[in-house]
C-alpha positions in Angstrom: 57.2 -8.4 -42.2 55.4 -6.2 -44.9 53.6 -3.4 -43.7 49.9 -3.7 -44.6 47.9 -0.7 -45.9 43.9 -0.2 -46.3 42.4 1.3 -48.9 39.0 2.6 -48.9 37.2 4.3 -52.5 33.9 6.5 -52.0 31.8 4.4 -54.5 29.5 7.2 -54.6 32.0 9.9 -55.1 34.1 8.4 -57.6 33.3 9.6 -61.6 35.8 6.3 -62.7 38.1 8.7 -64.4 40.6 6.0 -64.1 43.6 7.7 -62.6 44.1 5.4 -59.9 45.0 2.5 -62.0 47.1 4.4 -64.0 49.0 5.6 -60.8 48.7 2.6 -58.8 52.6 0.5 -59.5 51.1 -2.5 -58.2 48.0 -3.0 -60.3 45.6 -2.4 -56.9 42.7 -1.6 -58.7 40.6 -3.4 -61.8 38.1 -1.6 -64.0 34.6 -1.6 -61.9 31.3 -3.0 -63.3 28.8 -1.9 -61.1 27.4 1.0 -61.4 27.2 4.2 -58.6 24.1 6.6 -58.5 26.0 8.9 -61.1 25.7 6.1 -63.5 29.9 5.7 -63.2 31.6 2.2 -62.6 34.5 3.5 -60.3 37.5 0.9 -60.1 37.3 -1.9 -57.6 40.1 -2.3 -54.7 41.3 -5.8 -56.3 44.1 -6.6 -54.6 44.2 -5.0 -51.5 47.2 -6.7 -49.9 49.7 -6.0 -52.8 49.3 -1.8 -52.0 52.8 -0.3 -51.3 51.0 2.8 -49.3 52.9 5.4 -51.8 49.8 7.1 -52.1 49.8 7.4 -55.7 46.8 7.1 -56.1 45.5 9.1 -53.4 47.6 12.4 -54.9 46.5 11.9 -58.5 42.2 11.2 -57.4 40.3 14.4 -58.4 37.4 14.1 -56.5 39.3 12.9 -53.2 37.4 9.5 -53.3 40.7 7.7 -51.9 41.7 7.1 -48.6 44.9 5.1 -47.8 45.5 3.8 -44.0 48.3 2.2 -42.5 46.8 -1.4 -41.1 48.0 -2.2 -37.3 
């Protein structure tokens, strides 16, 4: 059975620099359209049930907007 893995983005925090798709080997995330209170589109969690849990993108986030947690 695969593990499962939650992943949870601070909309607010996040200035869409776009690292997380980059870093993300499964394709996770897709570009964002709506806007947060900074005027940024940060990414949207996409495909939630395809994350690995390597963290990648957690390590390469800036602004610490990521959080990745091992499902039960």
């Amino acid at each position: 059975m695969k593990e499962a893995f939650s992943i949870e983005l601070d909309f607010d925090a996040c200035k869409a620099c776009g690292y997380c798709l980059e870093a993300c080997p499964k394709d996770v995330f897709d570009p964002g359209a709506a806007h947060n209170a900074k005027g940024y589109r940060p990414p949207v969690v996409a495909r939630p049930d395809d994350c690995l849990g390597c963290r990648g993108c957690y390590m390469v986030c800036p602004d610490f907007c990521l959080e990745i947690t091992r499902s039960v």
